[in-house]
N, C-alpha and C positions, 0 to 999 in steps of 0.2 A: 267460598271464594278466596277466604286467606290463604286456606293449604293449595289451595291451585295456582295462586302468586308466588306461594315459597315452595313449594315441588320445582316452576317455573323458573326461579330466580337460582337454586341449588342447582340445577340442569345448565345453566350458562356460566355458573360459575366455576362447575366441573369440570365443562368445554374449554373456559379458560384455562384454567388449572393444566389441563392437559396441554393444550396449545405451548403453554410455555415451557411445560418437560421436555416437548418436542424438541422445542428449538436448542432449549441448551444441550441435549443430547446429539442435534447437529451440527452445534457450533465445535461441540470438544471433539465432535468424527472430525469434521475440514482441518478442525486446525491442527491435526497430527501428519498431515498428507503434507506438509508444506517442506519443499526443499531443506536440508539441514547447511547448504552454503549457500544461501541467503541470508545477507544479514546487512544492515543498515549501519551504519558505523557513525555519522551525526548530522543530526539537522539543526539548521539555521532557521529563525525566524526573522523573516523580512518586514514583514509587517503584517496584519490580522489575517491575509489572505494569501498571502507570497510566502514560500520558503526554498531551502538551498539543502539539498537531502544529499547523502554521498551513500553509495551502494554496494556492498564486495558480490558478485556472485562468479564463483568459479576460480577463482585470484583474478580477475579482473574490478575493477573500481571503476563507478559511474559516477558521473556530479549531474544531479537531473535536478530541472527549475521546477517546483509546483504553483499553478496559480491557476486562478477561478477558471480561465482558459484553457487547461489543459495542463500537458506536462511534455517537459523542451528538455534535451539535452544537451549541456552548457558546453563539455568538451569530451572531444573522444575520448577510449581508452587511452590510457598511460602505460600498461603493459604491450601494446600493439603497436608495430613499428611504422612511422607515417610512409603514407604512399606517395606516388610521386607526383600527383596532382596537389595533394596537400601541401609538400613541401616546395613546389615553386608558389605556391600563394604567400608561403610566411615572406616576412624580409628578411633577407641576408643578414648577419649577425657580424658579420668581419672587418665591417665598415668602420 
């Protein structure tokens, strides 16, 4: 009854064993595939669940909100030139 508890117990901890080769050996595949202009340039911590992330991908810069809701983009690109709908929203500057 003992050898068939520890035959039992060597058999699931094998399974584990293995399990876990797996994953690290899928985590270090994904994580070679990932774009090389991606790159996150700095984040803000707002508070335990909020933050302010700033993003380059492509020469373009993103300012994106994170929070338990989801995630919002705070302002357009900066490289793209406002459209025309955008610019009659802002306020005239000349005043």
């Amino acid at each position: 009854m003992v050898l068939q508890s520890l035959l039992a117990l060597s058999a699931v901890l094998g399974l584990f064993a293995l399990m876990v080769w797996a994953m690290r050996r899928f985590q270090q595949h994904t994580g070679n595939n990932m774009p090389r202009d991606f790159k996150v340039v700095q984040r803000i911590h707002i508070d335990n669940k909020n933050s302010i992330v700033e993003i380059r991908h492509r020469g373009a810069h993103y300012l994106l909100g994170l929070s338990p809701g989801g995630l919002t983009q705070l302002r357009p690109d900066q490289t793209l030139p406002l459209s025309e709908a955008t610019a009659a929203e802002l306020p005239d500057e000349t005043t």
